[in-house]
Structures are given as C-alpha cells and as structure tokens.
C-alpha positions, 0 to 999 in steps of 0.5 A: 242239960242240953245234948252237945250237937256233934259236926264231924260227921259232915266229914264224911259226906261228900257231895258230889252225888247230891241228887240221888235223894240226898244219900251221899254215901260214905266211903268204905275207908273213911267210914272204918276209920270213922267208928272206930269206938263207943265214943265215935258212936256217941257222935255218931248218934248226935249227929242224927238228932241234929238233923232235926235242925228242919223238923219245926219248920217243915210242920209249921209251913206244911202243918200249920200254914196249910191248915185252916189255922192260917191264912196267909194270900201274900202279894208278894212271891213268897214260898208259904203263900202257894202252900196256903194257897193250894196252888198246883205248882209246888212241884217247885217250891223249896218248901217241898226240897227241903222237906225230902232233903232234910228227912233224907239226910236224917236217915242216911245218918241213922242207917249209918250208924245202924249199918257200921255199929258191932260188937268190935266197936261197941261191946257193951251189949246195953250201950250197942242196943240203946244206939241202935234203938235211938237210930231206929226211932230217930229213922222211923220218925223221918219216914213218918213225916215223908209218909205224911207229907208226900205219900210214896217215897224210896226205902232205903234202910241202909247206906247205898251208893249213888248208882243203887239209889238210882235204883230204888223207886218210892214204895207203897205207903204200906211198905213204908208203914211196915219199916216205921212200925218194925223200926219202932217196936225195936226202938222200944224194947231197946230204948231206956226209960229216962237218961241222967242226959235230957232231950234222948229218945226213950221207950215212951217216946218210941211207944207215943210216936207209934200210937200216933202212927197206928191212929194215921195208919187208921185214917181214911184213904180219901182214894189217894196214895197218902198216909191213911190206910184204914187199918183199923189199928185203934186198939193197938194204938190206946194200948201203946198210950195207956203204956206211957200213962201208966209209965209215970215217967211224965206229969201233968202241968198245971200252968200252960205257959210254962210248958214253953218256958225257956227256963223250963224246957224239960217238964212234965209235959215233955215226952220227946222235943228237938232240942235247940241252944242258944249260944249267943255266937254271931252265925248260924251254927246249927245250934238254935232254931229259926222257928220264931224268926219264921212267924213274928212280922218284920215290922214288929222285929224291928221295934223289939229285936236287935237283928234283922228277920220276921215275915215280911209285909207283903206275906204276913202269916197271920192267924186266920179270922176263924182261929181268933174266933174259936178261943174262948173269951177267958181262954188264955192259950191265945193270949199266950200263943198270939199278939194281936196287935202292936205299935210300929216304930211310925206309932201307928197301931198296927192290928195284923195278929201274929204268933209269938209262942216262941218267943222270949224277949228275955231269951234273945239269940245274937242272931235270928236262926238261934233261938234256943227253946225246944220244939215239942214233937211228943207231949203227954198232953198230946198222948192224952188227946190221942188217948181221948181219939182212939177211946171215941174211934173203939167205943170207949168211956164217955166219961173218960174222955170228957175227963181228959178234954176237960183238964185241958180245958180247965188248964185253959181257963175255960168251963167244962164241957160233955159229950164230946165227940171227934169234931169237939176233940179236933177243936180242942187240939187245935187250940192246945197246940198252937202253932206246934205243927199239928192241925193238917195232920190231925184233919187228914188223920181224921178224916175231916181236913176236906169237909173243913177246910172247904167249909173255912175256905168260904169264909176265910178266903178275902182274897179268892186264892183258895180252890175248891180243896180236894183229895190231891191237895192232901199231900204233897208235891215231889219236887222237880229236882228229885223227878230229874234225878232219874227219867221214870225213878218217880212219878209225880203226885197227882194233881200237881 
C-alpha cells in the first residue's frame, strides 16, 4: 500500500525568512498547537518522506548527467548542460538551489519532529522510539547527499530562528560525518524490520545506507574538502551489509525488468525507495514524480504522450556513445533501460537514444509531474555490490565477489566473467543501475571519476565543451543566493 503524503505541515512554514538556508522556523504556539498527539506525529513523520519529492531528480542531474553516462552539450541554455559541461559558472544554476534547498527543508522537517516529540504526546515508548528513528534516518540521509554534492555545509540538528542560522557556518565534512553516522546507528537500533505499511524506513535501511556511508567516508580526498576522508571504514561497512543479507528480510529477483515494475514496485529488490502516486488529478500535486518527464525527448512525447513535457531538442539528454558501447550484444538491461531510436510524428526516423527506465506507456499520469513508480534509493542488489567493493577494498574472497557480479550478470543475460577487480565491478554497477543516479558518486567513492571521465571525455566530448576535469569539479557550487544570505557566512567552493 502506498504511504498517504500529508500537507499540513506546510501550515506551518512561514516564508518570510526563506533565505537563511531554507530553515523557516515554526513558531512556538503553532508548533504546541501542532503536535498535540500520536497521530499528529504520524503526519508529521509523512511530511518528511515527502520532501523526498527532489531526490530523484537531484541524482540524476548531478549523478548521472555529470558521469560519463551522459553527454549532453546543448545549443540551447538549459540548466544540465553546464553541469555536463563542467562549466565554472554553476554558482547560478538553479540545479545547485534546489539541491540545498530541498535537503534543507527536509531536515528542518525532520528536526521538527525530533525536537517537539515527548512522552506527553507520544507515550508509547516503541511508537515515540520508531518516529524518532525514521526522522533520524530520514535526516541523515540529507545530509549524505549535502555532503556529496557540496562538501562543507551548516549543521543544524534542531529547529533555530532566522537570526541564529545567520550564525551557523558550514562545518567540516568530518563533523558532518559524525551526525550522519551517530543519526544512523540511533535509527537502527530504533527502526522495525519491516511494517504491515510499505515505503517506511527499516533498520536495514538505515544499516545499507550506513555502509554506504562508511565506503564514501573511505574514499580518497583528492586534496579537497569533499565527502572522501580516507577512513578506512571498510570493515565496518561489509559487516553493516552482511547484517542485511543474513536479515532475510530481501530477496533476489530473477527478472530485471520487473524491479521496475510499476505493478511490482515493493520486491524483493527493494531495500528503501521514494514513493510516488499516481492519482490521475490534473496538477501537480506532489504525489508523483517528474523523473520520466526529465529524460525522454519532447519529440518523442509528443507522439506517444497526451501532455506536453520531454527535453527539448536543443539539449537532448542522451546516453553517451561509450555508455551504448559498454552493454554487451545479449545484455538486456539497455534494452530496458534505453530507446535508441524512434518514428516522429514527420515519419522520419529519429537515432538520438534516450532513457525510458521509467516509463510505463500503460501507467500514464494526467499530468507530466505525476508519474507514479517508485525511485529506488537502496536495493539489495545495490547491497550486494557494495559487499562485493568492500570485500575487493579488505582483501577478501575472490570467489565471492565473482559470485556476486556473476548472478548480476547471469540476470543481465550475460556469460560470467573472473577475477574481477574494482574497475570490472565500477563497469557492472554502471550498467545494473542505469539512470538511478548512481554512477558520479560511485567514480568519486572510488577513486576513479578523474582518471575516467578525463579518459571518456577525449573521446566522447564532439563538441569540445568539456575541460580538462579536475579535483574542484568533484563537488559542487554553493549557489549564489545562499553566499548573499550572510557577507562572510560561507565561502564559495574552489574553482567556481
């Protein structure tokens, strides 16, 4: 069943105070009035899923579109193209914007809920414990993707007024770490391992999403103020995805396709996704996503679609020449996953590839923003991957971890394969998880992304868009708007 999305919180943000990092607060009497039992809580903790609304699209214009998955020059002004770009004037992209704002607003929801729930309003201790924990989770995994996509930001773990987060500087990414790891461990000693309701945060989601902090944290630091530490968390993190293996709580899922079956959508596949309805109400109302709308071409829409959206001509987003080349003959996962080419509505044959993972011509909203299949953020097969890393990163079985990318690959339609090392396991994840907003993050995480997107760039690049990639370009620019809250509050990130 799909969680019912709640809007009464948005009551109670005011917006007078829009710029302090998108931490509106509540006022005193409105909160009290507010959380006044278990049930308001309920809400409460809905209305922080729902500011999940952004996750997909924020990893696939700054995961996937910047990755080597993707090329996409534009000749028109689009807000993608100078992030594939690499250009150094993304300090006024709305791209970056809604990346800080919407996590913001996220945890400012989240430390809502922390901040007001008691044992007044919510006395059973195991329902006051999980909300708490699903707030915690919900929390950390904001700050992960802050941490990811901008480096240093603010900490702010409870509610403030306007005037104290004029106060608050970005912290250094280890102290960010400190509240994403101490937020995730409360979440999974707190958090169920399964609820009769679906799309909730579990303990095994919490444990996944801290094993796949543990691998960034152990990433390289490439001299810059992002999110690898060299922590050496290796362990720690095989141990957390070992926990959710042996849970049995998740299952392997033979056919590929069917993961992202809009029929289909909790499977065994699926540790954690953003869930998205499909109401068929004219309007956006917050209930779907948009994501499709972001990645199949106007032209083809318009042929096949009763609405209006796509990406325009001008700035296609297609799958890069070396993406294509990488699947294998008898792979189907691009099948799936891409439409090479199409009829227009002129009967001219048009060749420019796109991605249509999500897209369901039998599942079509009344409206392009409310698509209503799920986005994985966790799945099992993410967490055998990411076992399959953190065994090649300790020394640990050969055997195993041919084991796993072989069942992967099996799935896939393709032979098996031995030996296989970091760059063979990178090129895997790259094609199992197609346009889910995972490839940038896994190069950096790495330690590959300069090596290989300076190496796809020589050959990709038609154009001649693209520089020289170097560390600066790992993360992201602050946006301007958030460096004229404050003269001195934040410093821009080199290079930009």
């Amino acid at each position: 069943m799909k969680r019912i999305f709640i809007y009464i919180l948005s009551v109670l943000v005011f917006s007078a105070c829009t710029d302090q990092l998108d931490q509106a607060p509540i006022s005193e009497p409105s909160a009290a009035n507010f959380y006044r039992n278990t049930q308001d809580f309920e809400q409460a903790i809905t209305g922080v899923y729902n500011s999940l609304n952004d996750y997909s699209g924020n990893h696939f214009y700054l995961s996937e579109i910047r990755s080597d998955n993707v090329y996409s020059p534009g000749t028109g002004v689009r807000e993608w193209n100078p992030v594939n770009n690499f250009e150094k004037t993304l300090a006024t992209n709305v791209l970056m914007q809604t990346a800080w704002d919407s996590n913001f607003r996220g945890i400012y929801l989240a430390n809502t809920v922390i901040d007001y729930i008691n044992l007044e309003v919510v006395p059973d201790d195991n329902t006051r414990n999980r909300i708490i924990g699903e707030a915690k989770f919900l929390r950390a995994l904001f700050y992960f993707d802050l941490v990811r996509f901008f480096g240093k930001v603010p900490i702010i773990d409870k509610v403030v007024t306007p005037t104290e987060a004029l106060d608050i500087p970005r912290s250094p990414v280890a102290d960010v770490y400190n509240l994403i790891v101490s937020d995730l461990e409360e979440a999974a000693s707190q958090l169920p391992s399964s609820y009769s309701e679906a799309g909730k945060a579990t303990t095994w989601a919490a444990k996944g999403l801290l094993a796949k902090v543990y691998l960034t944290m152990s990433g390289p630091t490439y001299g810059i103020d992002g999110p690898g530490m060299e922590a050496n968390q290796y362990n720690a993190a095989l141990t957390l995805l070992n926990e959710v293996i042996a849970s049995n709580e998740f299952s392997w899922v033979d056919d590929y396709s069917s993961i992202f079956d809009y029929d289909n959508e909790y499977n065994g596949d699926i540790v954690f996704a953003v869930q998205n309805i499909n109401n068929n109400v004219t309007g956006d109302l917050g209930i779907g996503t948009i994501l499709p709308t972001l990645m199949y071409h106007e032209a083809w829409a318009r042929i096949n679609l009763p609405f209006a959206g796509g990406v325009p001509g001008d700035s296609p987003i297609n799958p890069s020449d070396d993406y294509l080349a990488s699947f294998e003959v008898d792979d189907i996962r691009d099948d799936i996953s891409i439409l090479l080419s199409y009829v227009d509505e002129n009967g001219n044959t048009n060749d420019n590839p796109q991605y249509l993972k999500w897209v369901s011509l039998d599942h079509v909203p009344a409206d392009r923003f409310n698509w209503g299949i799920n986005f994985p953020v966790i799945r099992y097969t993410d967490i055998l991957m990411m076992k399959a890393e953190a065994l090649l990163q300790t020394g640990g079985s050969q055997t195993e971890i041919d084991q796993i990318v072989n069942d992967v690959r099996a799935r896939a339609g393709v032979g098996p394969v031995s030996n296989v090392d970091l760059d063979m396991l990178l090129e895997e994840r790259r094609k199992e998880f197609v346009a889910e907003g995972h490839r940038w993050h896994d190069l950096v995480r790495t330690g590959r992304v300069l090596d290989v997107m300076n190496a796809w760039e020589q050959v990709d690049d038609a154009s001649d868009k693209i520089p020289t990639i170097v560390a600066n370009d790992i993360i992201y620019a602050i946006h301007q708007s958030q460096l004229e809250v404050k003269e001195g509050l934040y410093e821009q990130n080199p290079g930009y």
